[in-house]
Phi, psi and omega in degrees: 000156170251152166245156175255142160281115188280034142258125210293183179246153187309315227293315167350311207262135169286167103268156180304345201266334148326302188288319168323322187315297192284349168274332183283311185308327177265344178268167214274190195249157176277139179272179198286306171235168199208170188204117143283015179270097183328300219273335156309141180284006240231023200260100164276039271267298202302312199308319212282358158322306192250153183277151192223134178239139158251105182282101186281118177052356178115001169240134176295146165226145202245047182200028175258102159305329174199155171217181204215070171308314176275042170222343179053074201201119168230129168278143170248170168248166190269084170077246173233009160320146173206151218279159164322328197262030207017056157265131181319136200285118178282185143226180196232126156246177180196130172176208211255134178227132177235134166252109203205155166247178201260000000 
């Protein structure tokens, strides 16, 4: 008869900090600039697989549509204004921008 061991193998056992590892190895390098806007050329569909956090001036911000790292630059949108084609009206803000995923 055979048995299986119900004890893992070294090789078996994860750790969280392995599996971060092993996660960080699959997502794509963040690009200089990125849009959550499909129709920009500036749009990555892999990055947005995964979660991307931005720091702006030293505070994370949750409301950023498109940034620029080597421009130092982010849009937002300006409040519930919205553009003729009824998409939210951006603005540019400019300061020190961090990129990361989470």
């Amino acid at each position: 008869m055979n048995s299986i061991s119900s004890t893992p193998t070294p090789d078996a056992v994860s750790t969280p900090a392995a599996a971060d590892q092993a996660a960080a190895d699959t997502r794509p390098a963040l690009p200089d600039r990125l849009s959550i806007d499909p129709r920009s050329p500036h749009h990555v569909r892999a990055v947005f697989e995964h979660d991307v956090g931005i720091v702006f001036n030293g505070k994370e911000r949750f409301d950023v549509s498109e940034y620029c790292i080597s421009e130092r630059w982010i849009k937002v949108p300006a409040g519930k204004t919205l553009d003729r084609k009824g998409n939210p009206l951006l603005i540019v803000l400019k300061g020190a921008v961090e990129v990361f995923y989470k």
